[in-house]
C-alpha positions as CSV (number, residue, x, y, z in Angstrom):
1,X,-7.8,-11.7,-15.5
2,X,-4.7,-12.2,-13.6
3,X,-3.5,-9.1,-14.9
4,X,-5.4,-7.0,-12.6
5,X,-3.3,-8.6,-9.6
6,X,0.0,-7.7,-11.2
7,X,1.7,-5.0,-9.0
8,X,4.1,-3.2,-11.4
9,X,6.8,-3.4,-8.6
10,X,8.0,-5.0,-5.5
11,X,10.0,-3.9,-2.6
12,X,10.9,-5.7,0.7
13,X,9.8,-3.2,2.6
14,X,8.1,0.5,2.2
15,X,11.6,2.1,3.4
16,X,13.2,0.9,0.4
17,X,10.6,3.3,-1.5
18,X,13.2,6.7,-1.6
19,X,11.3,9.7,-2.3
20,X,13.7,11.0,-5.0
21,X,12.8,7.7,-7.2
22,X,9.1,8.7,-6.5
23,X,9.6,12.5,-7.9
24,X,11.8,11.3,-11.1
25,X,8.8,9.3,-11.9
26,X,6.3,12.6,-11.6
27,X,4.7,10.8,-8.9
28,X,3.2,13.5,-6.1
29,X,1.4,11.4,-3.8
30,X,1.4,8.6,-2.3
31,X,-1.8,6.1,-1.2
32,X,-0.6,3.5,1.6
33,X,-2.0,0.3,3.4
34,X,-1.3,0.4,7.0
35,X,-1.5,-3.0,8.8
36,X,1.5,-4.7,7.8
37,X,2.5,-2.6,5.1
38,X,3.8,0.2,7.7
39,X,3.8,-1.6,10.6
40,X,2.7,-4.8,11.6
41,X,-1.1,-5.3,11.7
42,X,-0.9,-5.6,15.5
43,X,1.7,-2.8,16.6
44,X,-0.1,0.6,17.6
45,X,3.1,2.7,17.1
46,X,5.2,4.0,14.6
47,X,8.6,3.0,14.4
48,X,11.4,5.7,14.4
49,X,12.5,4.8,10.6
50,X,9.5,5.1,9.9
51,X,8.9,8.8,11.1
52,X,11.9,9.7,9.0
53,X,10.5,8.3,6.1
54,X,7.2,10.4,6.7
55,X,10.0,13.3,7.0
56,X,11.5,12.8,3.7
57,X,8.6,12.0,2.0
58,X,7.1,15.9,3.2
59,X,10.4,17.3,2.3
60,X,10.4,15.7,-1.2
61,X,6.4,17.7,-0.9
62,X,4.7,14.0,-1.9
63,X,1.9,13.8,0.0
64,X,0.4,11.3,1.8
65,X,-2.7,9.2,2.5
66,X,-3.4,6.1,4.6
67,X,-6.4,3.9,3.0
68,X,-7.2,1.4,5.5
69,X,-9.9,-1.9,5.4
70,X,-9.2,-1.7,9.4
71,X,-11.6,0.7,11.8
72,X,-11.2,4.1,12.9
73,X,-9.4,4.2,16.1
74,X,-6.8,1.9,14.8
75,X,-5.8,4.4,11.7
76,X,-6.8,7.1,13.3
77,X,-4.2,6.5,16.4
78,X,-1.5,6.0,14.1
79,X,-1.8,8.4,11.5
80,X,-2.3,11.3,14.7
81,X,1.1,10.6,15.1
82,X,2.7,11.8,11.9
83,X,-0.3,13.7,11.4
84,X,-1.1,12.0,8.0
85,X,-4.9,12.4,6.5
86,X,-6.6,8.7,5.9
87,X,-9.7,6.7,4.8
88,X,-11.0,4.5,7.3
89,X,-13.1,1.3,6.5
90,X,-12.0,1.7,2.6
91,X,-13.5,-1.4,1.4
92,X,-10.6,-2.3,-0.7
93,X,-10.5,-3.3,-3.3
94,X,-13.7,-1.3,-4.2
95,X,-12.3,1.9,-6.1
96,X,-14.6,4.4,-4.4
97,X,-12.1,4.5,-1.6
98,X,-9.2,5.2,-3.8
99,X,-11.2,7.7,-5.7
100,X,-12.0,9.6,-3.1
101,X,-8.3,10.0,-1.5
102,X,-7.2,10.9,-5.1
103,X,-9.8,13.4,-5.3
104,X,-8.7,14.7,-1.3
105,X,-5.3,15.0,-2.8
106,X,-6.2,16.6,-5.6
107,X,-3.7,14.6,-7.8
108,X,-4.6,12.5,-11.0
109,X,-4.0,8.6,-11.3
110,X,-0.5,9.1,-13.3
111,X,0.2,11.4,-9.9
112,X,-0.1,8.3,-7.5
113,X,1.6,5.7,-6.5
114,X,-0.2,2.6,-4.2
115,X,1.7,0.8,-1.9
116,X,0.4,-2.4,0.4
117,X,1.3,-6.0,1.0
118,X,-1.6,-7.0,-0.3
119,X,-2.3,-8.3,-4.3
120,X,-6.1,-9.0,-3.3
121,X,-6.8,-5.4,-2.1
122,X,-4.3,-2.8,-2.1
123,X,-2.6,-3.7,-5.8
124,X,-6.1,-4.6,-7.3
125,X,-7.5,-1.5,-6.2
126,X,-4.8,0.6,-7.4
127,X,-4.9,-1.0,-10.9
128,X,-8.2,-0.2,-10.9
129,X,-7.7,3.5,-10.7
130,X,-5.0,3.4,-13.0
131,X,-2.3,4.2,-10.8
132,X,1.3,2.8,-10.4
133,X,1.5,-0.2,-8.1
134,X,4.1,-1.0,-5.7
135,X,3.6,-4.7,-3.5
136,X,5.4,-4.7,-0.1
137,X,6.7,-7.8,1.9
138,X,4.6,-8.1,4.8
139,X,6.0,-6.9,7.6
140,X,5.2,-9.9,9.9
141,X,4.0,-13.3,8.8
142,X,1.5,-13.2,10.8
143,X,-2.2,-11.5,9.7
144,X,-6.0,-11.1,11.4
145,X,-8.7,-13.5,10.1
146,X,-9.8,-11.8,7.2
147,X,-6.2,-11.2,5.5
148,X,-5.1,-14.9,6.1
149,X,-8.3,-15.8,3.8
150,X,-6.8,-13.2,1.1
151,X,-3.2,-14.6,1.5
152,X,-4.6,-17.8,0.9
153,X,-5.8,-16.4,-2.9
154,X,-3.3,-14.3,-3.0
155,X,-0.8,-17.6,-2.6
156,X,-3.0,-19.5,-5.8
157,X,-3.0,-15.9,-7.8
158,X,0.9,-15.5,-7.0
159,X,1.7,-19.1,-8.3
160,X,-0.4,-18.7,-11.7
161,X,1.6,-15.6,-11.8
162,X,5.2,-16.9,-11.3
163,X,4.0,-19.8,-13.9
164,X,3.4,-17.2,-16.7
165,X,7.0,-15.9,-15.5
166,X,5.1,-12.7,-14.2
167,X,6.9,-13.0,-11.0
168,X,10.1,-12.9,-10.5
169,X,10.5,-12.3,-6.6
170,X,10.8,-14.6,-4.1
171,X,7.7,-15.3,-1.7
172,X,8.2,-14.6,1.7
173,X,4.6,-15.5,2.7
């Protein structure tokens, strides 16, 4: 059961994701959380390392896709900026959502790669496609009401996990 929780990597932050690392691995495409996995769930703007990230990432010709629980003009103002396609109102960690940006990018599940800060949403619902997961360090400690209810799982699912010597990373949350 805990299994499906497991992210099958961890980074402290999504710049430390290289785009080189992600084409060795045959990986074409990428499916990213926004709110606190890009930029902190209450900042509107993208931050200048973050634009050259985008950059690279379109160099490297990885696409990608921001899948989003949060509402439209929130990813939509963001993602204008960088001019990245998303999925508003995903409903992660239903799969439908993840489904239907790898069908958008026209990429298979051993294609993908999903990234979030998130166990209870973003790394469940990429397990459950079958794509490679990658858990980020939230940005900021701080979350909306919903998330804080999921980090409190996510804290009880992280421990069970670290028990089993699943875990190896420090908890910053």
């Amino acid at each position: 059961m805990l299994k499906k929780f497991l992210p099958e990597e961890h980074v402290n932050s999504i710049l430390d994701i290289q785009p080189e690392m992600l084409k060795n691995r045959g990986i074409k495409g990428i499916i990213t959380d926004l709110d606190n996995t890009l930029v902190a769930w209450n900042e509107a703007n993208m931050t200048p390392e973050l634009a050259k990230w985008f950059a690279a990432l379109q160099k490297a010709g990885i696409a990608v896709m921001i899948l989003s629980n949060n509402k439209k003009k929130r990813v939509e103002r963001f993602s204008a900026e960088a001019n990245i396609p998303f999925i508003f109102r995903a409903r992660k960690p239903l799969p439908h959502a993840f489904k239907r940006a790898m069908k958008k990018m026209n990429l298979t599940k051993d294609e993908l790669v999903v990234i979030g800060d998130q166990i209870m949403t973003d790394v469940w619902g990429g397990n459950q496609i079958g794509a490679h997961t990658i858990l980020v360090a939230p940005i900021t400690s701080t979350d909306g009401w919903m998330t804080r209810f999921n980090r409190r799982l996510e804290h009880l699912v992280l421990s069970k996990m670290r028990q089993k010597g699943w875990v190896t990373w420090e908890d910053s949350r």
